[in-house]
C-alpha positions as CSV (number, residue, x, y, z in Angstrom):
1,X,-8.8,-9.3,-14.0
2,X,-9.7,-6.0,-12.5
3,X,-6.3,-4.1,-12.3
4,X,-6.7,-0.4,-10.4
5,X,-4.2,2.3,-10.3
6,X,-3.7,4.4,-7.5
7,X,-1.6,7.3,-6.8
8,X,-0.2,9.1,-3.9
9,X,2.3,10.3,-2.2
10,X,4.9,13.4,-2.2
11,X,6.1,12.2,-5.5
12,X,2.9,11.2,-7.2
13,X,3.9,7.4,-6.8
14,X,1.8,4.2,-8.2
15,X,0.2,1.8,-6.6
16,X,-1.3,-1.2,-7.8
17,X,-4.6,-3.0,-6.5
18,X,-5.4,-6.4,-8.2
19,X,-9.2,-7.3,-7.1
20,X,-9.5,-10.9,-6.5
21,X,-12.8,-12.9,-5.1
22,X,-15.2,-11.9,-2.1
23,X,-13.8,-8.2,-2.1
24,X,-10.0,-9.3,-0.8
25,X,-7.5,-7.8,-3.2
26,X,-3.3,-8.4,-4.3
27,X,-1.7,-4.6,-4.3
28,X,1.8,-4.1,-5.2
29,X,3.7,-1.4,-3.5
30,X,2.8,1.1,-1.0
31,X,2.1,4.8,-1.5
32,X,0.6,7.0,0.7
33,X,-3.2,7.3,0.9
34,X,-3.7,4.0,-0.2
35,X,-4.9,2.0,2.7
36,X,-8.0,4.8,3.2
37,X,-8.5,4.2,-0.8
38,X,-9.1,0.3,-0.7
39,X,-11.8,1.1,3.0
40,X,-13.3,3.1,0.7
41,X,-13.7,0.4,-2.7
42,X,-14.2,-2.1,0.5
43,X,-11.7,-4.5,-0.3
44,X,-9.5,-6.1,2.0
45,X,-5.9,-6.4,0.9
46,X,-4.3,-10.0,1.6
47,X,-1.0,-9.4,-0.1
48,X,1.5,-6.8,-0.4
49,X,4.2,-7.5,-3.0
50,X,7.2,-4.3,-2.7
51,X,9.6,-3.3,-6.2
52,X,11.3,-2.3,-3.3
53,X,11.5,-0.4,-0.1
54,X,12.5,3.5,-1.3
55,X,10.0,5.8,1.2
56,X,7.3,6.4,-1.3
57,X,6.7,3.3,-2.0
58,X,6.6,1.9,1.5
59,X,4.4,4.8,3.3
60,X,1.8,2.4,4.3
61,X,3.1,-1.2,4.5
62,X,2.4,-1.0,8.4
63,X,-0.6,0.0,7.5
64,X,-1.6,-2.7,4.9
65,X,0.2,-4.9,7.0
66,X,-2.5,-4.5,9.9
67,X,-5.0,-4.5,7.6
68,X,-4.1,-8.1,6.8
69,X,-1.9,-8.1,3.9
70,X,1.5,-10.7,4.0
71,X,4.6,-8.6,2.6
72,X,6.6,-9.6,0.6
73,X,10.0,-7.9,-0.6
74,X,13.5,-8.9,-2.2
75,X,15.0,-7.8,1.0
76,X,14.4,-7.3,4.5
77,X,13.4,-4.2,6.0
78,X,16.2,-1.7,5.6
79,X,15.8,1.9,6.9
80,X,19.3,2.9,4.8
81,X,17.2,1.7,1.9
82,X,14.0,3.6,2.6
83,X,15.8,6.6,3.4
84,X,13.3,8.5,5.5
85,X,16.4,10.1,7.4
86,X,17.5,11.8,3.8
87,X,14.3,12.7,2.5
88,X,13.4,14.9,5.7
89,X,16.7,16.5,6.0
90,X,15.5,17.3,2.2
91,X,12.2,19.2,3.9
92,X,10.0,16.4,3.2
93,X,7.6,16.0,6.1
94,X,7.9,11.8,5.4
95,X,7.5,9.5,8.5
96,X,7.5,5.7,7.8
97,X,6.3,3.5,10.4
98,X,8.1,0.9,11.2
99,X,7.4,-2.9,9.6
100,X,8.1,-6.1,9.4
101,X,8.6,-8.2,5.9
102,X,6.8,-11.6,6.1
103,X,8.5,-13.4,3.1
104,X,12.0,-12.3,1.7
105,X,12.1,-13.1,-2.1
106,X,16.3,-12.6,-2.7
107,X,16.8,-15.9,-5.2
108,X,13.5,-16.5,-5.4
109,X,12.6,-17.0,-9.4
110,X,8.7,-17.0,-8.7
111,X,6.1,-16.6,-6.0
112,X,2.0,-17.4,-5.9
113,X,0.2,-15.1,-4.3
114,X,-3.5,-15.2,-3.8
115,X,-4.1,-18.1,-6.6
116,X,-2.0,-15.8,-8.9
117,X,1.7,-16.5,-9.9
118,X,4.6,-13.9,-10.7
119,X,8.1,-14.3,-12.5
120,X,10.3,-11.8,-10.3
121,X,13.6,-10.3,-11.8
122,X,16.1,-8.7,-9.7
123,X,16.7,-5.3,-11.6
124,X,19.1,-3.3,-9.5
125,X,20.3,0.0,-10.6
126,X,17.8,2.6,-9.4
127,X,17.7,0.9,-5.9
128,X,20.1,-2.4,-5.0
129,X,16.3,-4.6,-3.9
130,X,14.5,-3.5,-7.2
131,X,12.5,-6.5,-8.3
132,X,9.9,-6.8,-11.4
133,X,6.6,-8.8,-10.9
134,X,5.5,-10.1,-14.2
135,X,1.9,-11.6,-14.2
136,X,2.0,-14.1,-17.1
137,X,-1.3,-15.0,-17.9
138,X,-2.4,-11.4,-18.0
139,X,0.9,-10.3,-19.5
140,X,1.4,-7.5,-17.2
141,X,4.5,-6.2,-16.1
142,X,5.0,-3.8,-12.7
143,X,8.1,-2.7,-13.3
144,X,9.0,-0.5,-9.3
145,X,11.0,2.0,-10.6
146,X,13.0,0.8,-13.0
147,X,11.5,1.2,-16.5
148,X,9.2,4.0,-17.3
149,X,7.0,5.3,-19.8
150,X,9.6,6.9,-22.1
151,X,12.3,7.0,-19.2
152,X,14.2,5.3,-16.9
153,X,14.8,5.3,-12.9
154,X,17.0,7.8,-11.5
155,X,20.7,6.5,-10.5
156,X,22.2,8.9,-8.3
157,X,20.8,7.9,-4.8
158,X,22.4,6.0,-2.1
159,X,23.2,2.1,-4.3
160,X,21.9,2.9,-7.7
161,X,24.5,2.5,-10.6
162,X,23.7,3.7,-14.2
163,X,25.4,1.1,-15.8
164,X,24.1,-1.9,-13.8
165,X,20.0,-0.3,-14.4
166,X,20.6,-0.3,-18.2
167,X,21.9,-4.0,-17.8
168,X,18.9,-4.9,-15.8
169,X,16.5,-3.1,-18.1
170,X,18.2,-5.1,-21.4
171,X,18.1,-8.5,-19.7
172,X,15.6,-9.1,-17.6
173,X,12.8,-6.7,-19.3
174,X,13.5,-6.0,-23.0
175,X,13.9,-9.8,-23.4
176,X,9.9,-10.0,-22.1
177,X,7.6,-10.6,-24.9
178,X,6.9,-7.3,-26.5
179,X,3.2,-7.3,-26.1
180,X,3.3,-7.7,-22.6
181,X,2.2,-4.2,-20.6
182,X,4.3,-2.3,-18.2
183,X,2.9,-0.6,-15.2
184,X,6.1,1.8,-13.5
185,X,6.1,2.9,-10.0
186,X,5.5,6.2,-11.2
187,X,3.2,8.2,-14.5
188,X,1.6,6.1,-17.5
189,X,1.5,2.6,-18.4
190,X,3.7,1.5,-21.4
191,X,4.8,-1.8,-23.4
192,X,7.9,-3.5,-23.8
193,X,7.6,-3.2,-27.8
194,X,7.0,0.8,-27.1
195,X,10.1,1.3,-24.8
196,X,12.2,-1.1,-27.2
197,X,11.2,0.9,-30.1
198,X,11.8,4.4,-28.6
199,X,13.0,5.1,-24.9
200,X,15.9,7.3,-25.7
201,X,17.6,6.9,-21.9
202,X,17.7,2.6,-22.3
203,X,17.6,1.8,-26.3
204,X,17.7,-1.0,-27.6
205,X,20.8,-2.6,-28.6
206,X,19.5,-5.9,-30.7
């Protein structure tokens, strides 16, 4: 499996780009700059799969979307979740197009995509949609923005709870086997045995 990181954005936010057969590819979440990247590798992106719909990650969903990818996302698209209103009156010169989610994952436990097949957890905490994807048979992890290399998500924008994100983390991701990689919305990859062992904002409690 040929698993590509891209990053973009205001915020230096990650992208993922899983490169399946005859040049098609999976990518999970949406950061700016990363429609123009995959015309340039010349794949064609036929899934879309959101940890959810804060404005850096969804930059260019209309864009992938018209390129042919499905979307999918825990929750329907929200512009009080994206918060592109916020972020400008913040100075940042962010302008989401709009878009439309083809297939809502609330309750959903797993989803194939593309021949490949994802647990999801609902993690909320940083953002009330975050989901997990965890690719089983490559033991890969994408994480949104709730577990980080060495850190956690932020709590203190519009439906995030501190509480409720450590919960998430403890549940739903420390219980993951501990080999099993960790790719974050946002800086370096990690493990579940390394953030276990040592994240100093979510430690472990057993």
């Amino acid at each position: 499996m040929n698993l590509q990181t891209f990053t973009g954005g205001f915020v230096q936010t990650n992208g993922y780009i899983l490169e399946l057969e005859d040049n098609e590819c999976l990518v999970i979440d949406a950061p700016q700059g990363i429609t123009a990247h995959l015309r340039e590798l010349g794949l064609k992106p036929t899934h879309l799969l959101l940890t959810h719909q804060h404005f850096d990650h969804v930059e260019e969903v209309a864009a992938l979307r018209e390129a042919g990818a499905k979307v999918w996302s825990y929750h329907p698209y929200d512009p009080e979740i994206i918060m592109e209103k916020r972020v400008r009156e913040m100075g940042l010169p962010v302008e989401i197009p709009p878009y439309e989610i083809d297939e809502v994952l609330k309750g959903t436990p797993s989803l194939e995509a593309a021949g490949l097949t994802f647990e999801i957890a609902h993690v909320p905490g940083h953002s009330p949609d975050s989901i997990s994807f965890h690719l089983v048979a490559e033991s890969f992890l994408f994480a949104g923005d709730a577990l980080f290399n060495g850190s956690i998500g932020r709590t203190d924008l519009p439906g995030g709870d501190h509480d409720q994100l450590l919960d998430s983390i403890r549940k739903k991701l420390y219980t993951l086997p501990e080999e099993t990689a960790v790719f974050p919305g946002h800086g370096p990859r990690t493990s579940i045995a390394s953030e276990k062992a040592g994240n100093p904002f979510c430690p472990h409690l057993g």
